[in-house]
BADO-809848 format. One record per residue: x, y, z of N, C-alpha, C, O, CB in turn. Coordinates in steps of 0.2 Angstrom, whole numbers, plus 5000, padded with zeros to 4 digits. Atoms other than C-alpha are relative to their C-alpha. Last residue first. Glycine has a CB too. Example, Ala and Ser with C-alpha at 12.3 -4.5 7.8 and 13.67 -1.06 7.14 Angstrom:
! residues 2
499649944999506849955036499650055003499950115004500250024993 500449945000506249785039500450065000500950055003499550005006 
This chain:
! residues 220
500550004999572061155389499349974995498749984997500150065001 500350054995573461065393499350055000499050055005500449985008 500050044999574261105378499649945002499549895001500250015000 500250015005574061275377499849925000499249915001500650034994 500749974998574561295396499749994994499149974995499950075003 500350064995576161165392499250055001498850014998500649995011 500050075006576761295376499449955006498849955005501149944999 500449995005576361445387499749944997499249914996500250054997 500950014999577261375401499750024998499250025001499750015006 500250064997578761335392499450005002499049975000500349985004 500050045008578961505382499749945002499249935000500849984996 500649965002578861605399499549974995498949964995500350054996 500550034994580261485408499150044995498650014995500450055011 500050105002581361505391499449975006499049925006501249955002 500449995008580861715392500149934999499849904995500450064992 500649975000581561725409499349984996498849974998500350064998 500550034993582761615411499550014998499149964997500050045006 500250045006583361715391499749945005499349905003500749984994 500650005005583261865404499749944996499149944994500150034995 500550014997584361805417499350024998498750015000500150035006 500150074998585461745407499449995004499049945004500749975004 500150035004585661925399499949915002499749884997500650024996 500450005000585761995415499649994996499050004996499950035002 500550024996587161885420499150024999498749975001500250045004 500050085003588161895404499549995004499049965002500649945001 500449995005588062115405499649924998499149914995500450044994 500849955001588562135422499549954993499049914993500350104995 500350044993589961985420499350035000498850004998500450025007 500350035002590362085404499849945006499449905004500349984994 500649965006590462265413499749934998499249925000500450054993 499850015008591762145425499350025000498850005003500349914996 500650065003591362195445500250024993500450074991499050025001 500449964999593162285453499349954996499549904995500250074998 500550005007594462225459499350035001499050065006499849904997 500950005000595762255473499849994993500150004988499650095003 500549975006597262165474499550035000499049995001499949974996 500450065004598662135487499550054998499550124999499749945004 500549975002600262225492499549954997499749904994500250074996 500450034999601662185506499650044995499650104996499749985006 500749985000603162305504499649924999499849874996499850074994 500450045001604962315508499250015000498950055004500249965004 499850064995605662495508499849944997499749944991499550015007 499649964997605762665496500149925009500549925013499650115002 500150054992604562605483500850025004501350045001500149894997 499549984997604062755473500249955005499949955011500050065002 499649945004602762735459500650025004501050055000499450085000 499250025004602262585467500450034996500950004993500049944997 499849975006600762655478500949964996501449964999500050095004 499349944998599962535489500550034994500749994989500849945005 500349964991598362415492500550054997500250104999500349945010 499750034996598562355470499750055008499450105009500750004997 499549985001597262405457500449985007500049965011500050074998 500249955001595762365447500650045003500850094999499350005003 499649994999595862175442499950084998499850104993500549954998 499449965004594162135433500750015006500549995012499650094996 499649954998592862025442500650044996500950004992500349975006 500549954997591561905438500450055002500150095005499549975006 500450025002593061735439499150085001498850085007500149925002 500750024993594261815446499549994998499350054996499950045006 500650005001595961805432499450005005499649965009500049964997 500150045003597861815438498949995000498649995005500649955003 500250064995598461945446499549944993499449964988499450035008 500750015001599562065434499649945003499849895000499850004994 500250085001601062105442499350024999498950065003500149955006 500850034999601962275443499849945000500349914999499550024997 500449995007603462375436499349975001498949994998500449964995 500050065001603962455453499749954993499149964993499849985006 500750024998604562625453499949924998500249904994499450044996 500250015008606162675456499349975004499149965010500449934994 500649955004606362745474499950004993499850054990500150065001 500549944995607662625482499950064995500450084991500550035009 499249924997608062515468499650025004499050035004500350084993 500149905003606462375465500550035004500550045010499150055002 499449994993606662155470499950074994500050084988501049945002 499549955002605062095465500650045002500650075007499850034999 499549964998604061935470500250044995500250034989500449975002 499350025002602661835464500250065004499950115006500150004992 500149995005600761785468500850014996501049974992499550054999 499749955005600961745485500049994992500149934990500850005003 499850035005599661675495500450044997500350104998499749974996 499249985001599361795510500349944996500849914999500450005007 499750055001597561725514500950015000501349975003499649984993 500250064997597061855524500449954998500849925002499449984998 499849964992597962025520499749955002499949945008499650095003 500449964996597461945499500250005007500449955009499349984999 500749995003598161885484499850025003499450065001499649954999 500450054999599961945487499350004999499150064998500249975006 500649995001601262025479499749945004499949885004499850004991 500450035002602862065487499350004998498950055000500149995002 500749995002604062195483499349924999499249894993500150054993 500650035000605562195491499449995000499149985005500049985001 500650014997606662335489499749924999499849904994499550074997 500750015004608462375484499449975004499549955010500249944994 500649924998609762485494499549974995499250024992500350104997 500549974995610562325502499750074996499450124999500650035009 499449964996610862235485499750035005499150045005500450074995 500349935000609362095480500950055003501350025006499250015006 499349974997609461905473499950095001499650134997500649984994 500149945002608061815469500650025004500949995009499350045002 499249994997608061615464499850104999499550134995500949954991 500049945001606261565457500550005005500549965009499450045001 499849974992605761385452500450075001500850084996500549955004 499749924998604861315440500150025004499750035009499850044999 500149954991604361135441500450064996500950054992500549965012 500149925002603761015428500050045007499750045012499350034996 500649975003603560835437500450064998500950075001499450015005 500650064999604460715450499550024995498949994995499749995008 500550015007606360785448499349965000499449905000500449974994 500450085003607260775464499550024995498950034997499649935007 500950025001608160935467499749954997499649944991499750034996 500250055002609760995474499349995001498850005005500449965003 500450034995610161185478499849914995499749914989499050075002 499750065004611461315477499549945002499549935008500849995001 499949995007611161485481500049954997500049964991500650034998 499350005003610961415500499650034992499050044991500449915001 499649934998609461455513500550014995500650074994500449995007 499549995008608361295507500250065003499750105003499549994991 499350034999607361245524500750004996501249984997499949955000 499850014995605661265515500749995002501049954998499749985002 499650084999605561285498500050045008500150095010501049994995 499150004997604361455498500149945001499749905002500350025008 499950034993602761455488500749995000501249974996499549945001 499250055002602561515470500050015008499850065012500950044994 499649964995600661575467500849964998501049924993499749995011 500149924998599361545453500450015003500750065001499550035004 500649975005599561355450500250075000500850084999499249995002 500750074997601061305463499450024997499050045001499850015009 500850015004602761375456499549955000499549894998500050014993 500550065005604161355467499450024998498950025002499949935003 500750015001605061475478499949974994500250004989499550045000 500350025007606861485485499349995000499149965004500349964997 500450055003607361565499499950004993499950044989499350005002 500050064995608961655507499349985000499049995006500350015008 500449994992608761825499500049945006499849955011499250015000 500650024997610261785488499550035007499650055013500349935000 500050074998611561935487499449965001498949995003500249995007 500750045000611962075479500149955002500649915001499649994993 500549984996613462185481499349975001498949995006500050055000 499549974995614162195464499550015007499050055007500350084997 500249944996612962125452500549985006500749935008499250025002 499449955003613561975443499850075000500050114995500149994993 500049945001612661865455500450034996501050034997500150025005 499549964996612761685459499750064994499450044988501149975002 500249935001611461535456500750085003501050085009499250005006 499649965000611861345454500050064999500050064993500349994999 500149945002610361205453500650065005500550065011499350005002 499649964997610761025451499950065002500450084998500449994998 499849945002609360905448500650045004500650045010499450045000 499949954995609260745456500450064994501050064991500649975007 499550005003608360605444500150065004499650095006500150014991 499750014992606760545450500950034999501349995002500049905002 500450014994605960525434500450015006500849965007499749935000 500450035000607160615419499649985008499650035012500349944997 499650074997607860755417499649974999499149994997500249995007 500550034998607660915406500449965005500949975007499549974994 499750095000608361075408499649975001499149985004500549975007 500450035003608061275405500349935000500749914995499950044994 500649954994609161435414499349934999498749945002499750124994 500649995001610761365406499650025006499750025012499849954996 500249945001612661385411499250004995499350044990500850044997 500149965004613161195412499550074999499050064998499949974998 500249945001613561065424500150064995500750074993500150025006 500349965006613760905420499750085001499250104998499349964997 499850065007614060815436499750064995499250114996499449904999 500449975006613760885455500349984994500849964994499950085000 499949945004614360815471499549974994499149934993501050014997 500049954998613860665484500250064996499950104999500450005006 499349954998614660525475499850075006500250105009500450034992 499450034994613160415479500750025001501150015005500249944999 499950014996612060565474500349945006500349945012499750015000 499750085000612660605460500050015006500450035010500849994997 499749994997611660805455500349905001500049864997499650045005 500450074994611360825440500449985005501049965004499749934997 499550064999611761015432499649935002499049925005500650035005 500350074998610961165429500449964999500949964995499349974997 499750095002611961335430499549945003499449935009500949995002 500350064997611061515433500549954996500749964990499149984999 499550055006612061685431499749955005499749955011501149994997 499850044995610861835441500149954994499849954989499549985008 499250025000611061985432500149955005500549955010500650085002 499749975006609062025433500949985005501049985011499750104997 499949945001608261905447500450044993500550004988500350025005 499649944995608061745444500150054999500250064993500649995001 499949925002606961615433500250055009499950055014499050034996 499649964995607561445434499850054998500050064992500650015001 499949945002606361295424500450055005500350035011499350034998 499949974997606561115425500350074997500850084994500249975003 499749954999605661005413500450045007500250015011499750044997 500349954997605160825416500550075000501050075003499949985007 499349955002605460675405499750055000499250064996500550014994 499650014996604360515412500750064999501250065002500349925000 499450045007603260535398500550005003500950014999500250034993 499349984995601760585411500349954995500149894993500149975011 499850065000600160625398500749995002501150025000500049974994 499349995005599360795401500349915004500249885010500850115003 499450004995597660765409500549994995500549964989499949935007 499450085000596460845401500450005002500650065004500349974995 499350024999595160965404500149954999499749905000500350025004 499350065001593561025400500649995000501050034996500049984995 499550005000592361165407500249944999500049905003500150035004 499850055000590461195406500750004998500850044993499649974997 499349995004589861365406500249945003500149945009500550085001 499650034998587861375413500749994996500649984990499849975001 499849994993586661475409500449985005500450005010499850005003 499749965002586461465389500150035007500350095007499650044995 499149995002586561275392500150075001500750085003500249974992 499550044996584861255404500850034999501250065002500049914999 500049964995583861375392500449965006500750015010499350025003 500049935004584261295377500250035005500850055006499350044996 499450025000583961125387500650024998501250004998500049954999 499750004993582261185392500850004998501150045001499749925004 500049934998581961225372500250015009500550055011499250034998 499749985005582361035367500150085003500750105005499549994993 499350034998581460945380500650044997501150025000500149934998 500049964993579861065375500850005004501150045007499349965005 499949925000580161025357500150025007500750045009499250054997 499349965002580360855361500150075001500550105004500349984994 499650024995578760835370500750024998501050065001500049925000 500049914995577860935356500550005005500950055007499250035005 499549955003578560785344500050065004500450105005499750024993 
C-alpha cells in the first residue's frame, strides 16, 4: 500500500508540471470550403472553373464556396473604389501566417480544391500604405497584411499566442502611416507564466521533500 502511495504522490508531482495536449484529426469528407477575404470595397465572385473547355461556369457574387476533391475553383476580384488596384499576389493561410501564391499576378485566379483554404485578395489606391506584419526581422513570416490611407492610423494585428510570453507591442509607430512598412512583435514575460513556473517549482519542491521523508521513514 505505501508503494502505491509513493507511485501515487510522484505522479501528482509529474502531472502538476507538465501540460499535455490532445488533438484530432478532422475527418476528410471530400467537401472543402473556400474562403476570400479582400480588402474593403473589393466585389469577390466564386465560381468553377471547366478545364476542358478552358473558361469559368456558375459564377456568382459570394465571398464563401464549397467544392468537392479536386474540383477547380474559380476566383474573381475587382474593385469598387476608384483608382485601386490588385497588388499583384495572392496569399493563402498557412496556420499562423498567410504566404504568397507564387506566380499568380492576376485579379482572377484558378484553384484546385485539395482542403480548406483561405485566401487573401488586397487591393490599394496610390496614396494608400502597406502594412506588413511580420513575426520577426529574421524569420519574416507574415502574419497578415494591411492596406492604411496616407496618414491614418493603422488598426493593428494581434499576433498570435507565444507560449510564456504576452504580446507587448509592434517595431514602429502606426498612429501615422505615411509609407510601406515592415513591423514585427515584441513581448514581454506572462505574470501567469511567472507565477505557473514558480508554483511548479515549489510543488517539485515539496513532492521531492514528501518522497524522501516517506522512503527515509521507511528505510529506517
Amino acid at each position: 500500500i505505501m508503494i502505491s502511495f509513493i507511485v501515487i504522490l510522484f505522479a501528482i508531482v509529474i502531472a502538476s508540471c507538465s501540460n499535455n495536449k490532445t488533438t484530432s484529426k478532422k475527418e476528410d469528407t471530400g467537401v472543402y470550403t473556400l474562403t476570400i477575404i479582400a480588402s474593403e470595397g473589393v466585389s469577390v465572385s466564386l465560381g468553377t472553373y471547366n478545364t476542358s473547355l478552358g473558361k469559368e461556369e456558375d459564377v456568382t457574387k459570394v465571398t464563401s464556396k464549397q467544392y468537392s476533391k479536386n474540383e477547380y475553383a474559380y476566383i474573381s476580384t475587382s474593385s469598387l473604389i476608384e483608382g485601386a488596384s490588385f497588388i499583384g499576389k495572392w496569399y493563402q493561410q498557412s496556420g499562423d501566417y498567410i504566404v504568397e501564391k507564387e506566380g499568380v499576378v492576376k485579379e482572377t485566379l484558378a484553384y484546385k480544391m485539395t482542403q480548406d483554404v483561405t485566401l487573401y485578395a488586397f487591393y490599394k489606391t496610390p496614396d494608400q500604405h502597406v502594412v506588413t506584419y511580420l513575426s520577426s526581422s529574421i524569420t519574416k513570416n507574415i502574419f497578415m497584411i494591411e492596406i492604411v490611407s496616407d496618414g491614418a492610423k493603422a488598426k493593428g494585428f494581434n499576433p498570435p499566442h507565444k507560449n510564456g510570453f504576452d504580446f507587448a507591442s509592434w517595431s514602429e509607430d502606426l498612429s501615422c502611416v505615411t509609407s510601406d512598412m515592415e513591423v514585427t512583435p515584441s513581448y514581454k514575460h506572462s505574470m501567469w507564466t511567472v507565477f505557473r513556473d514558480y508554483w511548479s517549482f515549489f510543488l517539485m519542491g515539496l513532492g521531492k521533500t514528501l518522497l524522501f521523508s516517506i522512503i527515509s521513514v521507511f528505510a529506517s
